[in-house]
C-alpha positions as CSV (number, residue, x, y, z in Angstrom):
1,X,-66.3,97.2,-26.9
2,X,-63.0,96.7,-25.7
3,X,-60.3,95.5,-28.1
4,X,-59.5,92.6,-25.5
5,X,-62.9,91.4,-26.1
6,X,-62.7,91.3,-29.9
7,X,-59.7,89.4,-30.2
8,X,-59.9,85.8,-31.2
9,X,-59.0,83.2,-28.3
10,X,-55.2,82.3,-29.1
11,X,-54.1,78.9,-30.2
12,X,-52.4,77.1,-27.9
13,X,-49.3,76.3,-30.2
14,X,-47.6,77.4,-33.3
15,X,-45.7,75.6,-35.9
16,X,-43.1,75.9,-38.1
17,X,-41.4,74.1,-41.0
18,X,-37.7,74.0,-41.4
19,X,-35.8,71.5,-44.0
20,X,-39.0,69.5,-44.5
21,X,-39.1,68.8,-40.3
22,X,-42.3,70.8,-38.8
23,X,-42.1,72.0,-35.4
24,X,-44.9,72.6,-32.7
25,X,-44.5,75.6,-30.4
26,X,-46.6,75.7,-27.2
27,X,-47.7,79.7,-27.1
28,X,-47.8,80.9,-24.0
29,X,-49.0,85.2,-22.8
30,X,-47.8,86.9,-19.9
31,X,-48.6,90.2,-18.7
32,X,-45.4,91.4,-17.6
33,X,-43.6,90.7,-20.2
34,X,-41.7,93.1,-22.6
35,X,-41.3,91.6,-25.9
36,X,-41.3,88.1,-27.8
37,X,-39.6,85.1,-26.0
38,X,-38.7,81.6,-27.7
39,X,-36.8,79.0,-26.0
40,X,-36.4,75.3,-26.1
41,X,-37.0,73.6,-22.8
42,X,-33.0,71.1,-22.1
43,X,-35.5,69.2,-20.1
44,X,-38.2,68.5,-22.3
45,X,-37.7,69.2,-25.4
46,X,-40.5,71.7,-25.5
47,X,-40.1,74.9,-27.8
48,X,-42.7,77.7,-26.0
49,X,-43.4,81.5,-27.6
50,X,-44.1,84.0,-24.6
51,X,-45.8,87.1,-25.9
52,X,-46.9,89.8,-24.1
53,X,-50.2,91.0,-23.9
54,X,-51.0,93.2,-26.4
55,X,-48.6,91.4,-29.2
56,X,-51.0,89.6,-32.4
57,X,-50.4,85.8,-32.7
58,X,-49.7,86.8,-36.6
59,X,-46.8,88.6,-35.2
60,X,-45.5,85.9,-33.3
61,X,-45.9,83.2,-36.2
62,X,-43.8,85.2,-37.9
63,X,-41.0,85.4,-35.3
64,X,-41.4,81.6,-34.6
65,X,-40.5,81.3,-38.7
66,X,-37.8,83.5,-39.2
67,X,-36.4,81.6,-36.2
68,X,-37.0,77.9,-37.4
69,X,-33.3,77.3,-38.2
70,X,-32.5,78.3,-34.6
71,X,-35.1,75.9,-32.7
72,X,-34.1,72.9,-35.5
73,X,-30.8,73.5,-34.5
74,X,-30.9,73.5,-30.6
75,X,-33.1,70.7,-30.6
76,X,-30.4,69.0,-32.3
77,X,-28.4,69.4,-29.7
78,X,-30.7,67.9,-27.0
79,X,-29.4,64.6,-25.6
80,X,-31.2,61.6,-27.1
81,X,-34.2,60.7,-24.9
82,X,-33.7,57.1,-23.1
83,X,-36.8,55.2,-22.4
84,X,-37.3,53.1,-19.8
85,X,-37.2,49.8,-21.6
86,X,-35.0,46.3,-21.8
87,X,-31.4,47.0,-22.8
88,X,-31.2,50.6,-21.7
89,X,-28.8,52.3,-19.8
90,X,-29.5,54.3,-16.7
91,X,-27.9,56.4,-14.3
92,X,-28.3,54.7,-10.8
93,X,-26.8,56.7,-7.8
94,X,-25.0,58.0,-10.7
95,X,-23.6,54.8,-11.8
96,X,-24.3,53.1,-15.5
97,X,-26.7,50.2,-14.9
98,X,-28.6,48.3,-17.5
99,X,-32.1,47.1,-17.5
100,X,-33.0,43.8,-18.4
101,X,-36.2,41.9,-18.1
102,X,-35.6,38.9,-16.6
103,X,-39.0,36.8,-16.9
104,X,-42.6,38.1,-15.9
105,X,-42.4,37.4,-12.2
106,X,-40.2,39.3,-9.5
107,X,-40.1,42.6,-9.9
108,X,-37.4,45.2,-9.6
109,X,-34.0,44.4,-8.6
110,X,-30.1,45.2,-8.8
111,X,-28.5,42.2,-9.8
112,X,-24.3,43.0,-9.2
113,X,-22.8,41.6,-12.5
114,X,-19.0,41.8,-13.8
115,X,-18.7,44.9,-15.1
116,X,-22.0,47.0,-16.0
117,X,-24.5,46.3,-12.9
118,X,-27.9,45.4,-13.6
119,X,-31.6,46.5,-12.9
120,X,-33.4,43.3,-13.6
121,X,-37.2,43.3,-14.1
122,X,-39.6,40.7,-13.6
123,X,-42.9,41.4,-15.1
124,X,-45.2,41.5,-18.6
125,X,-43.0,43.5,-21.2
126,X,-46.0,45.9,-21.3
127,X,-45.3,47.2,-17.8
128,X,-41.6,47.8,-17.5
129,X,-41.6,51.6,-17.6
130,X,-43.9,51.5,-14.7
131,X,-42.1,49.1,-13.0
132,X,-38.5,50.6,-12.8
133,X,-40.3,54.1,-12.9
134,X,-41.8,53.0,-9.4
135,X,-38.8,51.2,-8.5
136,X,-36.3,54.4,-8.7
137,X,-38.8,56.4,-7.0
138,X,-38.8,54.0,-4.2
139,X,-35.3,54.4,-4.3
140,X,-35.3,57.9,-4.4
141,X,-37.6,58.0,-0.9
142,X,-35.4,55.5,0.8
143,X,-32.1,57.8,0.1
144,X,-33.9,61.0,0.4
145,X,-35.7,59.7,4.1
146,X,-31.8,58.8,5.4
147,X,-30.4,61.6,4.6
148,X,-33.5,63.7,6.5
149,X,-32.7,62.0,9.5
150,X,-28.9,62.4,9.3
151,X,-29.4,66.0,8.7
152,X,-32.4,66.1,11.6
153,X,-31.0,66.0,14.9
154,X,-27.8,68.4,13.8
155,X,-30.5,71.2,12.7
156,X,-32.7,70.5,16.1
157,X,-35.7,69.9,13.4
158,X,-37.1,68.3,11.2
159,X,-39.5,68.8,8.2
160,X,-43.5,68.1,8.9
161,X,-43.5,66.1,5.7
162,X,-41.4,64.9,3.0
163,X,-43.3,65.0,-1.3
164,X,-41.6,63.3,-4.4
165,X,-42.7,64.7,-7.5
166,X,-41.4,64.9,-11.3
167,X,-40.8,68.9,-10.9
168,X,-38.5,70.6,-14.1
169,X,-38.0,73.9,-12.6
170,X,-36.6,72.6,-9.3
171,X,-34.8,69.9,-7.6
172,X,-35.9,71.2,-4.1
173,X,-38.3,72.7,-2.0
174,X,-39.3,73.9,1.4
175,X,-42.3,75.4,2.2
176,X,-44.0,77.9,5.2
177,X,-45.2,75.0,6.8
178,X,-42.1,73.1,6.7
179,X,-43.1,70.7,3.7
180,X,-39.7,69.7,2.0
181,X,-40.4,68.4,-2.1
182,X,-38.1,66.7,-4.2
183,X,-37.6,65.4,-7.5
184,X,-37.5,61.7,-7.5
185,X,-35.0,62.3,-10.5
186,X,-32.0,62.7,-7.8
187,X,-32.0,59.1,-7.6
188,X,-30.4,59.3,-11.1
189,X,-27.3,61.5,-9.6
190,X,-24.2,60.8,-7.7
191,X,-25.2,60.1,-3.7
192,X,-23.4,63.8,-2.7
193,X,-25.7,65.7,-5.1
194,X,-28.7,63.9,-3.3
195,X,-27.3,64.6,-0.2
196,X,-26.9,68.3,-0.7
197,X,-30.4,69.0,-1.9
198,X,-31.9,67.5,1.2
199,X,-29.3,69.4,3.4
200,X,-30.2,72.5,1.2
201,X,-33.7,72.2,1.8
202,X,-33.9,71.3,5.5
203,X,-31.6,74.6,6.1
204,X,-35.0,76.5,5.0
205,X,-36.8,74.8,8.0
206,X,-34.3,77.6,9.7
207,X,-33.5,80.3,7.5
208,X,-36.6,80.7,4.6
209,X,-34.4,82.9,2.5
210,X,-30.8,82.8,0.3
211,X,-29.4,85.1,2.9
212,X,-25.8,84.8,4.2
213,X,-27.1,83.2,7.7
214,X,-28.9,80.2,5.4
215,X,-25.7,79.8,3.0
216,X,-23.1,80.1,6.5
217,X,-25.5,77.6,8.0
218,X,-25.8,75.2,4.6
219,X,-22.0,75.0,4.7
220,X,-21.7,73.8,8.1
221,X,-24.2,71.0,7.7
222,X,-23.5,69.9,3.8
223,X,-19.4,69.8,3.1
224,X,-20.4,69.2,-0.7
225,X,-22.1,72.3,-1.8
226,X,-19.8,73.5,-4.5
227,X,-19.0,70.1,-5.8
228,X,-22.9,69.1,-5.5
229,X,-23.8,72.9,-7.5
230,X,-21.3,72.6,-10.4
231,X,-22.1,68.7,-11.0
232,X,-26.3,70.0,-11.1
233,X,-25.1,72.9,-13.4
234,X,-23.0,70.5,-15.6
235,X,-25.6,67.6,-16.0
236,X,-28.7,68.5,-14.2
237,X,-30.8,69.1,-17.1
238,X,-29.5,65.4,-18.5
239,X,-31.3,63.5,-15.5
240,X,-34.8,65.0,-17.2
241,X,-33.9,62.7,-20.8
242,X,-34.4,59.4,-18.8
243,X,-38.4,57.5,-18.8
């Protein structure tokens, strides 16, 4: 009988102890690759093992251990986690506001205040996450549909349909069929970063590809891409600490 067939399912995670803190570790096989991976997710917080196919879980435990001091110390490093809760701040259009809940009736609402602006929220303390979670992604489609159309009638086309989703591998996307996704998150970043995703992703309704022709093209349209790239590549993982 084959050797594949012997072999015990594997767990789905690992842990580790390190200073008295235990650690989980999603585990995670993949056929192509080489050799034992470990890395700790800057949007998430998640610590994943990727093995390849033939490697024994014992031998990745004991990778996962002798590197416990490493994943204790880059979580350390991961920016504190901000719920979405009275008295916290968040990142509106890229500007500091602070939520406060204002009563049980009236729903979500910037309220201009001397110095930090406010998102007020009026409903059951039980339900503010949800609120201001739908709230910003309401946002998000309002910003994200303006800036389509802006972007529309200069490219001669426009995208069959427009998805917001809570993606962590991508701020942006385009499919065959002319499909544009984006992270709701980009409500959470300055207007111009917004703005260049959308122009980025409606320059694939043209050129499907990274090829000169798409980048020449994505400069015309969007005079922010450079600024827009560095401030994603500074602080884009940050955006995924908020709710």
């Amino acid at each position: 009988m084959p050797l594949a067939l012997l072999r015990r399912p594997d767990p789905d995670h690992l842990e580790v102890q390190h200073e008295g803190a235990r650690f989980r570790i999603a585990l995670r096989r993949r056929p192509t690759a080489r050799r034992i991976t470990l890395r700790v997710s800057t949007a998430t917080g998640e610590v994943v093992i990727t093995l390849p196919s033939r490697t024994a879980v014992n031998t990745a435990q004991r990778f996962a251990t002798s590197h416990a001091g490493w994943i204790a110390a880059r979580l350390a490093r991961l920016p504190e986690r901000v719920a979405f809760a009275p008295g916290a701040s968040l990142p509106l259009r890229g500007e500091p506001h602070r939520v406060d809940l204002r009563g049980t009736r009236g729903g979500v609402r910037v309220a201009p205040e001397a110095g930090e602006p406010v998102i007020a929220v009026g409903c059951d303390p039980a339900h503010v996450a949800r609120r201001i979670r739908d709230f910003l992604t309401r946002e998000a489609r309002h910003d994200l549909a303006e800036a389509v159309e802006r972007y529309a009638p200069r490219l001669g086309q426009r995208p069959v349909r427009m998805t917001l989703r809570d993606t962590r591998s991508r701020w942006g996307s385009c499919t065959a069929r002319g499909e544009l996704n984006f992270s709701w998150r980009l409500i959470l970043a300055p207007p111009m970063v917004l703005d260049y995703l959308v122009a980025h992703e409606m320059a694939h309704l043209r050129e499907m590809n990274h090829s000169p022709r798409f980048w020449t093209l994505l400069h015309d349209l969007c005079p922010n891409v450079d600024a827009a790239e560095a401030w994603l590549k500074r602080n884009g993982a940050s955006l995924h600490r908020y709710g």
